[in-house]
BALOBA-1460 file (C-alpha; in Angstrom, 3 decimals):
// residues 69
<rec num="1" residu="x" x="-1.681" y="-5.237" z="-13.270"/>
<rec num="2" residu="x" x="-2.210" y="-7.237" z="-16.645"/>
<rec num="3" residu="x" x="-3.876" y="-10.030" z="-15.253"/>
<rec num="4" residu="x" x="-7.096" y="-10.304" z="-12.467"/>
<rec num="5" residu="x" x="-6.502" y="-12.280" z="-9.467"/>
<rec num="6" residu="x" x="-9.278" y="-13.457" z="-7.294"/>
<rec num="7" residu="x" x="-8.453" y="-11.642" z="-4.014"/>
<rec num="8" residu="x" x="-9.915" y="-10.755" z="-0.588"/>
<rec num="9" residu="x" x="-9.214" y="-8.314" z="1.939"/>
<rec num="10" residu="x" x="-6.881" y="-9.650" z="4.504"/>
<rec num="11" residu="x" x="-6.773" y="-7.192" z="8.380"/>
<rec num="12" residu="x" x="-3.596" y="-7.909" z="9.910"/>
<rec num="13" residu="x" x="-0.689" y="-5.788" z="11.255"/>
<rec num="14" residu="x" x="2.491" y="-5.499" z="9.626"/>
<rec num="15" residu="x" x="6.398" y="-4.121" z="10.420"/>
<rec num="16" residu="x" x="7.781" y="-1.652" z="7.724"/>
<rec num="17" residu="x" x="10.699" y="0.860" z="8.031"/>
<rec num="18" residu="x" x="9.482" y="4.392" z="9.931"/>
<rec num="19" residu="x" x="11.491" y="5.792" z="6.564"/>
<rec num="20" residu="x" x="8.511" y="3.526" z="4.132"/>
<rec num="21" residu="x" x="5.778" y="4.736" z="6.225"/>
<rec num="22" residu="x" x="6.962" y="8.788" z="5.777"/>
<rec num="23" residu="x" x="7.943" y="8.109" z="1.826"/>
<rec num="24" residu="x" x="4.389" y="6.892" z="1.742"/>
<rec num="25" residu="x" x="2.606" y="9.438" z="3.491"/>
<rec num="26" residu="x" x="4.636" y="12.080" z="1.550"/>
<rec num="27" residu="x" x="4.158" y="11.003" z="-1.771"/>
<rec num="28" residu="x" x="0.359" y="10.579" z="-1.038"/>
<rec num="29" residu="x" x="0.058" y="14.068" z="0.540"/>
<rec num="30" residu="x" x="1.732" y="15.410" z="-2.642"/>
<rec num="31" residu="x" x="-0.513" y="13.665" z="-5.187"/>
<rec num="32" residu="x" x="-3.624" y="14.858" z="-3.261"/>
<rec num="33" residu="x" x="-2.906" y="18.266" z="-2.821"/>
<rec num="34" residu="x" x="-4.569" y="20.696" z="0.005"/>
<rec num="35" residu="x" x="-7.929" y="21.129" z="0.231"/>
<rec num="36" residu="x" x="-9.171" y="25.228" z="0.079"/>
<rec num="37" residu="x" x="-8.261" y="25.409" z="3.830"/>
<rec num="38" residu="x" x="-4.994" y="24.031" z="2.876"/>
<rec num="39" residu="x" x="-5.584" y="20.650" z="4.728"/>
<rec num="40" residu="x" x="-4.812" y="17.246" z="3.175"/>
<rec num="41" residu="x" x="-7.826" y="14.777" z="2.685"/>
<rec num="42" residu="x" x="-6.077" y="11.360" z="2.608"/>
<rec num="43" residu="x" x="-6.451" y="8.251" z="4.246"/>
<rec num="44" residu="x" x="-2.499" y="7.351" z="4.150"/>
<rec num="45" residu="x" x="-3.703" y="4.300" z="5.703"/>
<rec num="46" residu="x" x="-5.497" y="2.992" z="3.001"/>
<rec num="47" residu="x" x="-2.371" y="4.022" z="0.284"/>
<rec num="48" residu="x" x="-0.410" y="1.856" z="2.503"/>
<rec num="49" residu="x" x="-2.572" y="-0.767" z="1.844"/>
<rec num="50" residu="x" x="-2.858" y="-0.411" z="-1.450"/>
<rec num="51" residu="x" x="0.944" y="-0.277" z="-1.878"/>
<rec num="52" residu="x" x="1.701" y="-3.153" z="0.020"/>
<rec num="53" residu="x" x="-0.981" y="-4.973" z="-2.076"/>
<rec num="54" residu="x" x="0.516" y="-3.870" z="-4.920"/>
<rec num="55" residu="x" x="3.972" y="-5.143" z="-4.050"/>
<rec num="56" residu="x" x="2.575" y="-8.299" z="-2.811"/>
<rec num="57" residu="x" x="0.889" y="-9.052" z="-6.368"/>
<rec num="58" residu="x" x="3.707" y="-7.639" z="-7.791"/>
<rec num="59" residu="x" x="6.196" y="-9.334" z="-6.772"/>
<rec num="60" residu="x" x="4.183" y="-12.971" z="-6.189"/>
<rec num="61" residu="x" x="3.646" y="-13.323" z="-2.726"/>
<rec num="62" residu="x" x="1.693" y="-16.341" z="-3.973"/>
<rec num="63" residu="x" x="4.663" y="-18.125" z="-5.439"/>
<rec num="64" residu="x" x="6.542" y="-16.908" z="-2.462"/>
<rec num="65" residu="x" x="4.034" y="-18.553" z="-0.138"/>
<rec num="66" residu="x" x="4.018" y="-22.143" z="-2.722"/>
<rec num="67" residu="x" x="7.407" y="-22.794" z="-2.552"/>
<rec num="68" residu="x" x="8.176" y="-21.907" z="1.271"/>
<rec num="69" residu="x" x="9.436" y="-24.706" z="3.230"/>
């Protein structure tokens, strides 16, 4: 991201596709790799936060949010 936005940490629950939450876990699992007991040491909970906050800076939530009515 080219620019630094002041942000916070927001808790809340959201809804996402069962198909989303696997693509994420996947593609976390596979950048990790396997530990030398061949487990994986990820918190996919976290990457989904950072990939929603991602998208949500990406995209502009914040202009989103301006101009609802």
């Amino acid at each position: 991201m080219a620019e630094s936005k002041d942000t916070i940490t927001v808790c809340v629950n959201i809804e996402m596709t069962t198909e989303s939450l696997k693509m994420i876990v996947e593609n976390a699992k596979e950048k990790a790799g396997r530990d030398e007991k061949g487990i994986y040491r990820i918190d996919t909970a976290q990457k989904v936060e950072e990939m929603v906050s991602r998208f949500l800076l990406e995209k502009d939530f914040e202009g989103y949010v301006r101009n609802r009515q």
